[in-house]
C-alpha positions as a Markdown table, in Angstrom:
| # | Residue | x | y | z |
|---|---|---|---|---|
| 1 | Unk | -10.3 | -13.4 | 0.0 |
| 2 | Unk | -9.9 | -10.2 | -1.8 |
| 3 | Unk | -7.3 | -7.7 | -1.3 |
| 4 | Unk | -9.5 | -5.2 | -1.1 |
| 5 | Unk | -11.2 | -6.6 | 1.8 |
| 6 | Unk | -8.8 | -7.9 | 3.4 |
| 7 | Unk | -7.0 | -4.7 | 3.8 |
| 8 | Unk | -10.6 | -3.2 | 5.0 |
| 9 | Unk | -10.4 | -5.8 | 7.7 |
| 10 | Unk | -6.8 | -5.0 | 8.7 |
| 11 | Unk | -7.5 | -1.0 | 8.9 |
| 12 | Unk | -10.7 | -1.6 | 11.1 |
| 13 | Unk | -9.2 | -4.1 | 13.2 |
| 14 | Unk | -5.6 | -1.7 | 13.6 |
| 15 | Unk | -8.2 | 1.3 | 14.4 |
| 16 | Unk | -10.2 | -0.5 | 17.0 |
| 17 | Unk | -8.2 | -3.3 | 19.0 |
| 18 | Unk | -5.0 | -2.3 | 20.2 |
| 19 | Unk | -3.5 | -6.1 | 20.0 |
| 20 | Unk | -3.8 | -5.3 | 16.0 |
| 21 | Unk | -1.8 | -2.3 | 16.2 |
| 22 | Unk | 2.2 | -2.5 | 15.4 |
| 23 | Unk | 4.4 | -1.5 | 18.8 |
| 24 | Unk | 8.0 | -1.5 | 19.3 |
| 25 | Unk | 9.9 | -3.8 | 21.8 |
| 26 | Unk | 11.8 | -2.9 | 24.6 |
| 27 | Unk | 15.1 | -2.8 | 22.6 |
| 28 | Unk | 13.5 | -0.2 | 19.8 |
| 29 | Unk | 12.6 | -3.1 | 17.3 |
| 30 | Unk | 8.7 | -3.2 | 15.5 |
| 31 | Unk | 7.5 | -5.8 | 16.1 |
| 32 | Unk | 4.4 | -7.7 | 13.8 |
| 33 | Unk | 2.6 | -5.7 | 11.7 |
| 34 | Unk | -1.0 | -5.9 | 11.4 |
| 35 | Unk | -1.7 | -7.4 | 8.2 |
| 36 | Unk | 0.5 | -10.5 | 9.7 |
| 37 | Unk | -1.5 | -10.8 | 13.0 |
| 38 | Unk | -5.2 | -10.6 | 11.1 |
| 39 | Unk | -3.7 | -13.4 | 8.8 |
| 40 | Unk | -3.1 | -15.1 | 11.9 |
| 41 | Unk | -6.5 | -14.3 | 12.9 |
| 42 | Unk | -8.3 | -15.5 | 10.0 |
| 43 | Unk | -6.2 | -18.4 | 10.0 |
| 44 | Unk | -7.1 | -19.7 | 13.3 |
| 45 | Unk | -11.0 | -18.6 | 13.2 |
| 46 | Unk | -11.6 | -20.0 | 9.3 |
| 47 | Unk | -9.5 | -23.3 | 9.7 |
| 48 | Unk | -9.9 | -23.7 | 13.3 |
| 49 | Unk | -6.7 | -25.0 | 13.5 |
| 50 | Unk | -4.3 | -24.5 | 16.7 |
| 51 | Unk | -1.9 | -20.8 | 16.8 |
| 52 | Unk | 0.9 | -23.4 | 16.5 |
| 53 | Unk | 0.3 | -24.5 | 13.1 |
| 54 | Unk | 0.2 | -21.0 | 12.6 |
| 55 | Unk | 3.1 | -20.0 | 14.1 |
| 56 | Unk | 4.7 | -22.4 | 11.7 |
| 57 | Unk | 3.7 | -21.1 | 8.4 |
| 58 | Unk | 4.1 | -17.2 | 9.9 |
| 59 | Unk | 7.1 | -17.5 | 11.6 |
| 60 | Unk | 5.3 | -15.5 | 14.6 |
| 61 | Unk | 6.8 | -16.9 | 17.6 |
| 62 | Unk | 10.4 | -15.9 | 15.9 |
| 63 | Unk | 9.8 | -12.5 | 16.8 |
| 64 | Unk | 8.8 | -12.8 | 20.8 |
């Protein structure tokens, strides 16, 4: 995918849907940014493949 509009995606998706948005933790720390959860995303909805797998190759799931 292009940079260009990927980072289109990522800035529509931040703007509209709070889940894409970057918040803080309890303790103070950010926590995922928005270009990793739209990779997730994309991931998930072009490979149809389970959040696990994705959680893998991301490292989400080291954050929560």
């Amino acid at each position: 995918m292009n940079k260009l509009l990927f980072m289109h995606i990522v800035h529509r998706l931040s703007n509209e849907v709070c889940f894409f948005r970057q918040k803080k933790d309890v303790t103070g720390r950010l926590g995922l940014s928005p270009p990793q959860k739209c990779t997730a995303a994309i991931r998930v909805l072009a490979y149809g493949s389970a959040l696990d797998a994705v959680d893998e190759y991301l490292r989400l799931g080291a954050t929560t």
